[in-house]
N, C-alpha and C positions, 0 to 999 in steps of 0.2 A: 492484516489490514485489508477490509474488503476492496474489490477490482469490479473493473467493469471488463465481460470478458465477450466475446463471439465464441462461441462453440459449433463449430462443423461437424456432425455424426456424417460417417460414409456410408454406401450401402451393406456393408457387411454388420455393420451396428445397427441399423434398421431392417435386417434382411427379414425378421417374421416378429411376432406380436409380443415371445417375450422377450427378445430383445431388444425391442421398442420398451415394452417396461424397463427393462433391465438401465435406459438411458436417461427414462425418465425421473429414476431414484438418482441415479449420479448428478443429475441436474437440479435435484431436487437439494442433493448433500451442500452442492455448491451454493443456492439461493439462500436453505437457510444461513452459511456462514455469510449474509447481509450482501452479497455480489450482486452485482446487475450483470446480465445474462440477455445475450441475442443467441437462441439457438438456429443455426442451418442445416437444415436435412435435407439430405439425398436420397433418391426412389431406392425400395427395395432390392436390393441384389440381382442383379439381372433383366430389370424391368425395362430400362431402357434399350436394353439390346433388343428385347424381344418386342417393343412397341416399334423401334426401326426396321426390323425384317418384317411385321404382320404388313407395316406401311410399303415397303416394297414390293411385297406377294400383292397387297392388293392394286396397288399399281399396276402390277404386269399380269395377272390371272382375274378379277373385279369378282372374285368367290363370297357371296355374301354369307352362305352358312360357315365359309372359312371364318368371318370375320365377328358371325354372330358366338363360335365355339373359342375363340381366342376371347373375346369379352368375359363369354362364361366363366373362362378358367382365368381370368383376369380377377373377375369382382371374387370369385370363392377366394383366391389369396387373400385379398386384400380386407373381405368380411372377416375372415379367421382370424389374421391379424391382428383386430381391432374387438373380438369377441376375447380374443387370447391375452390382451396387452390391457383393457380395460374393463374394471370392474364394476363401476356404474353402469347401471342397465340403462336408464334415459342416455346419460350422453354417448352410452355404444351406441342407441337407436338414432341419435341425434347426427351423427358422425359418419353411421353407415346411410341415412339419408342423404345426406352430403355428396358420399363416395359414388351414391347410385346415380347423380344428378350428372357427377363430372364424367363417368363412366356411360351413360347412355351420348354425353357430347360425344365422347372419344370413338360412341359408334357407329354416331350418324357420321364422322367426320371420316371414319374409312370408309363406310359407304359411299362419300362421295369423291374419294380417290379412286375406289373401283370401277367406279359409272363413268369417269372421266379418262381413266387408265395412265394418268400422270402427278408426278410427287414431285413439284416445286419443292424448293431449299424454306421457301415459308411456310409451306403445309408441314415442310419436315421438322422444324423447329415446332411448330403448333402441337403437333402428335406426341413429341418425343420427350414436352413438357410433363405432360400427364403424370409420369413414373414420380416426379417431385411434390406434383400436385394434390395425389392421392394420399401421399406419404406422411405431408407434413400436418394436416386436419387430426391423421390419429394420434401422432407423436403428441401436438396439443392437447387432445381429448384426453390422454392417460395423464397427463400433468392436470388438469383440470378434475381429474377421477382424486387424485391423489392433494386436493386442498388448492393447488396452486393455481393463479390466475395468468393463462395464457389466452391468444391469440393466433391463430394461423394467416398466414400472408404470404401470396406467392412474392416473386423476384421485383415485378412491376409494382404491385401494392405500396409494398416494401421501400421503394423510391428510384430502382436503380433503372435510368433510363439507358440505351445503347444507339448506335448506330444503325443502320437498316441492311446488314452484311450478314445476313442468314446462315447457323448454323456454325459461327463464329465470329460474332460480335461484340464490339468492344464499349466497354460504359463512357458513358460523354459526361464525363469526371466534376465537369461546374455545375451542371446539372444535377447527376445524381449524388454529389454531397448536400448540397443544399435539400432536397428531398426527401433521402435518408434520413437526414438529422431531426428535418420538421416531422416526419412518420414515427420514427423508435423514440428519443430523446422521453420525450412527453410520454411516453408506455413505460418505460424503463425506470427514468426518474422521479416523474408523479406516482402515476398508477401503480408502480412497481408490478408490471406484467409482465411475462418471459414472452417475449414474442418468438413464433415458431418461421422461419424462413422457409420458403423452397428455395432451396440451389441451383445451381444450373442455369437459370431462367432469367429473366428479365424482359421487356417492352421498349419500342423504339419511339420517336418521340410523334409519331399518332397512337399511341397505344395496341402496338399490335407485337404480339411475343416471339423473342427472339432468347437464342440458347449465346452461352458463353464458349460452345464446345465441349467435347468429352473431358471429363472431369472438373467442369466448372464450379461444383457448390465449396472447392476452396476459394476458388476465386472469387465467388460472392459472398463469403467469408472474411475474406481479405477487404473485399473493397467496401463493404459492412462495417469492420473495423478501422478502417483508416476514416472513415465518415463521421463516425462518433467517438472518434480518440479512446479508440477499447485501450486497456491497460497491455493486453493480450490477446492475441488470436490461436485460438487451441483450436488441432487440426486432431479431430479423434478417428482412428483407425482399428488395424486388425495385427498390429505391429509394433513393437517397446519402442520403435522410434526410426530415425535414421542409422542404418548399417554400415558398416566398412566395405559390406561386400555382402553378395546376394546367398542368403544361410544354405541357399539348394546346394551351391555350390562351395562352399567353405564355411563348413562346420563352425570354425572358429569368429566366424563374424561377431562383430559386437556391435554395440548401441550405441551411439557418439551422444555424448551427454551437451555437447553445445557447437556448432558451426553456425557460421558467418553467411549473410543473405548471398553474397556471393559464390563462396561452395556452394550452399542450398541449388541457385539458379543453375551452376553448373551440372550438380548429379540432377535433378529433375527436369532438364533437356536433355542429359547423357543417358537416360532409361530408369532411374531411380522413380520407380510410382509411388511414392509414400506421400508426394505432395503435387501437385499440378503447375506445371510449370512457370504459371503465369501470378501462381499464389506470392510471391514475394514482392512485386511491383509496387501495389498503393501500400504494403506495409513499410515499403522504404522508405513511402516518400515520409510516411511520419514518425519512422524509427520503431516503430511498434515490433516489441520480441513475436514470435511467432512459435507456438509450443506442439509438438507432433507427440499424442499422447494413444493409448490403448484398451479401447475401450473395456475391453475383457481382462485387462491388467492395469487398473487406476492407479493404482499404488505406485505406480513403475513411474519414474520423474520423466521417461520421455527424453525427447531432444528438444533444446530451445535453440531457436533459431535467432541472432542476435546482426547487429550496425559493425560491432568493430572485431572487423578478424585480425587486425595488427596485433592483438592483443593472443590472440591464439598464436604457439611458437612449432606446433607441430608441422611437418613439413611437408606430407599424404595424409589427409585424412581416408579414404574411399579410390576402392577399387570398384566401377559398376558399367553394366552391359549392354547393349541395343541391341534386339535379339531381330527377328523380320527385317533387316534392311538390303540395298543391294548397294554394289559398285557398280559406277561407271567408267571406262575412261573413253576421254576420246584427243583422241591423237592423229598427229600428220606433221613429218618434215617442214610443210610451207608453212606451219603455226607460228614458226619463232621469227619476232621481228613483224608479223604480221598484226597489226591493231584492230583491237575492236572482239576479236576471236572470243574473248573470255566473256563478254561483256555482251556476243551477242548469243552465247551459252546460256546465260543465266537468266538474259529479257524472255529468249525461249521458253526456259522451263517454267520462268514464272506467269507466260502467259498461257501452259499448259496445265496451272494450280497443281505444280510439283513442289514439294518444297525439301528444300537444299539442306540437308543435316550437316554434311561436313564436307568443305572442297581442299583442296593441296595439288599445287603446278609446278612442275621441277623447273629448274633456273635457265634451263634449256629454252621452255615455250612451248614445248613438240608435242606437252602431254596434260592435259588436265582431269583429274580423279574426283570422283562427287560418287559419294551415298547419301542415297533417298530410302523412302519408305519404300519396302518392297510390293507393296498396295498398286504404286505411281510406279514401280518399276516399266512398265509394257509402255506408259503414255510418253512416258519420258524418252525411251527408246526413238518412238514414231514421231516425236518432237523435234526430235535433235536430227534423224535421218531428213526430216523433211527438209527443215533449215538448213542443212549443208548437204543439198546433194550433189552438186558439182563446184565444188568449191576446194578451202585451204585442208578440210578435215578428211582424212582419207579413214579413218576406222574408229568405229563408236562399239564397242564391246562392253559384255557386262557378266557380272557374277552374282549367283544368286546365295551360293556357299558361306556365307562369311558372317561377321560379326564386328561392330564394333564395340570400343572397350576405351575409357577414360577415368584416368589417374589423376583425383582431384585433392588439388588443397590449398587453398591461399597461401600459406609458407613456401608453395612451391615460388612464388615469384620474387626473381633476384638471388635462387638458391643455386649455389652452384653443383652439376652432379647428378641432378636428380633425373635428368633424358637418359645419360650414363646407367643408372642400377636399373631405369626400367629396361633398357633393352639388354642391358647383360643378363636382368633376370628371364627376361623372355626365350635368350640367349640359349642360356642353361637346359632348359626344355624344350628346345628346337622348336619353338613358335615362330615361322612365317610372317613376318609385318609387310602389310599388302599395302597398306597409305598408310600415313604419317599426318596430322593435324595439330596447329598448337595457338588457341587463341590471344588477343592480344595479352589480356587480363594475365596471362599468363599462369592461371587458375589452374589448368587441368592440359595435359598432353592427351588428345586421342590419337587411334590408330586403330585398323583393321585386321582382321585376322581371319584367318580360315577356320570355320564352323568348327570341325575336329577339334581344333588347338585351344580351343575358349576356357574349358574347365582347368587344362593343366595352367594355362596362362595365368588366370585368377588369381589360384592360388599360392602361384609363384608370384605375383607384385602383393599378395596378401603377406606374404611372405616377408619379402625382401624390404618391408620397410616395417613388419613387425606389427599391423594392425590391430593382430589380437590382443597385445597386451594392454592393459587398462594404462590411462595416463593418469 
């Protein structure tokens, strides 16, 4: 039965010109079984990183032959690409005209970061656009090479308005459905055109562009689909789907053929990258399954990501890792009994734009324990010193060593036992647990560990509750 679907390509599915072909047959397989199809594309493999440090160098150095040889070796990618990926000669010409248009923006627009020697959080969304903007004109052009009728359109076109919170901004929902709906609707179900998305992106409501944050084009994926009541949202990657556990480190991981929006939200803020944290939200709100599929392994059914995990009786699904984080703790005798202490911890870090992974306060008072990004590690330091300096807190230490690690499963809630085998299995192997976390959800137990201990640790909870074998 045909679907109306969103399809998210990542950069590793766009990363050069046949793989942009390669995306465009798959989309192409889909349309003719009669689907209606929102494609989202994300910038080439690396593009965005390298458009945010050219943006910083030229901030702090204003090197204009820097700026002029990074464009070069910019447009040569992105011409091959599209000389590589499309076989029509007019719409390669048509396309790379296009490319050279957004491409000389992108060079007046460091040159005047350079002249200025400063990169606002809106220049940096403006610049950082570009990697999406580039990407998605060829992905269309090879669909259009190959019969099909598409369209390119960035984030704003597209409909999706945000807020004006630079560099991670959130869509203004009554808004951009209404939008949305009036933009694709009408391509999709008259026209029958594949519209080409960029990711990541979107405009705030003067029209001036703004990012979703790193790894946004699920997220504009997602809120794409919750817009126009897609059947599904297929999230294509470089991976058969969601894992049990990270393959680097246990062999036997496998491919979970279906969890609940809830695990999902768990492992992709516990360090799980297959999806973007934020990708579950508008598909909640309309129930819409969400599919994590491979680009380079179609056949593979993937993960679907689904409403009711009551129905799921497994009791761990996934063991997975946060690798760069640090520990905090900070502690003092006068803590306990003392009000307000925790509460003026947290206004601090947050008005130091630290943000909080995982806190746990023993029943004491005396001691409260927070890992951050280890990025934020150094501000959060000088945040906390500042705020208490002659006060109830007498020692703010930190550890750079460590790792955290969460044991996820909706069955775990209400199960009795399961705190039990994880730390006897951790037990077994002499793994160190530095903090202890356990959300309300009661979804997943996290805890810390010392860096050393991560691998054997693993694959002792991979272990102990039998991940690898198929259910």
């Amino acid at each position: 039965m045909p679907m109306r679907l969103v399809m998210k390509f990542g950069g590793t599915s766009v990363a050069d010109g046949l793989r942009i072909k390669n995306v465009a047959s798959l989309i192409r397989g889909f349309y003719d079984d009669k689907n209606e199809i929102v494609v989202v594309v994300s910038a080439l493999s690396g593009v965005t990183d390298e458009l945010e440090k050219e943006a910083k160098k030229a901030s702090e150095k204003g090197d204009v032959a820097e700026i002029d040889l990074f464009i070069k070796r910019l447009a040569k990618r992105y011409h091959d690409a599209t000389k590589e990926a499309i076989d029509d000669k007019e719409i390669t010409k048509k396309v790379i005209e296009g490319l050279n248009l957004k491409l000389d923006d992108l060079r007046k627009s460091l040159i005047s970061i350079s002249h200025l020697r400063e990169l606002t959080d809106r220049s940096h969304d403006y610049l950082s656009s570009f990697g999406e903007r580039l990407s998605t004109p060829i992905l269309s052009g090879v669909m259009r090479s190959m019969g099909l009728d598409s369209i390119s359109l960035t984030g704003g076109e597209a409909g999706i308005v945000t807020n004006s919170i630079f560099k991670n901004a959130r869509p203004l929902f009554d808004i951009t459905n209404d939008k949305v709906r009036k933009c694709l609707l009408p391509l999709i179900e008259i026209k029958k055109v594949i519209p080409g998305v960029s990711g990541f992106i979107a405009v705030d409501k003067n029209g001036v562009i703004t990012t979703l944050g790193r790894g946004g084009s699920d997220y504009t994926a997602s809120i794409i689909g919750a817009a126009i009541d897609a059947d599904e949202i297929w999230i294509w990657t470089d991976v058969d789907g969601v894992m049990t556990a990270d393959p680097k480190f246990v062999p036997e991981a496998r491919t979970l053929p279906v969890i609940s929006y809830l695990e999902a939200m768990e492992l992709s803020y516990f360090g799980a990258k297959v999806i973007h944290p934020k990708t579950i939200e508008p598909a909640i709100q309309k129930g819409i399954p969400v599919r994590v599929k491979n680009t380079f392994n179609p056949e593979h059914p993937g993960t679907t990501i689904v409403k009711a995990h009551e129905e799921i009786k497994d009791i761990v699904k996934a063991v997975t890792i946060i690798k760069n984080v640090a520990l905090i703790n900070v502690s003092g005798a006068a803590m306990a009994g003392t009000p307000g202490v925790a509460a003026r911890v947290f206004t601090t870090l947050a008005e130091a734009d630290v943000n909080i992974m995982m806190i746990s306060q023993g029943s004491s008072e005396a001691n409260i324990s927070i890992v951050v990004d280890e990025a934020s590690l150094h501000k959060a330091i000088n945040a906390l010193k500042s705020e208490f300096r002659e006060d109830v807190v007498k020692s703010i230490t930190h550890d750079e060593d460590v790792c955290a690690i969460a044991v996820v499963g909706a069955g775990m809630a209400g199960t009795l036992g399961v705190a039990g085998r994880v730390f006897s299995a951790m037990g077994r192997v002499g793994a160190n647990v530095r903090m202890i976390s356990q959300g309300s959800s009661e979804a997943n137990i996290s805890f810390v560990v010392n860096e050393k201990d991560v691998e054997k640790t693993v694959i002792a909870l991979h272990d102990e509750f039998n991940l690898g074998a198929e259910r």
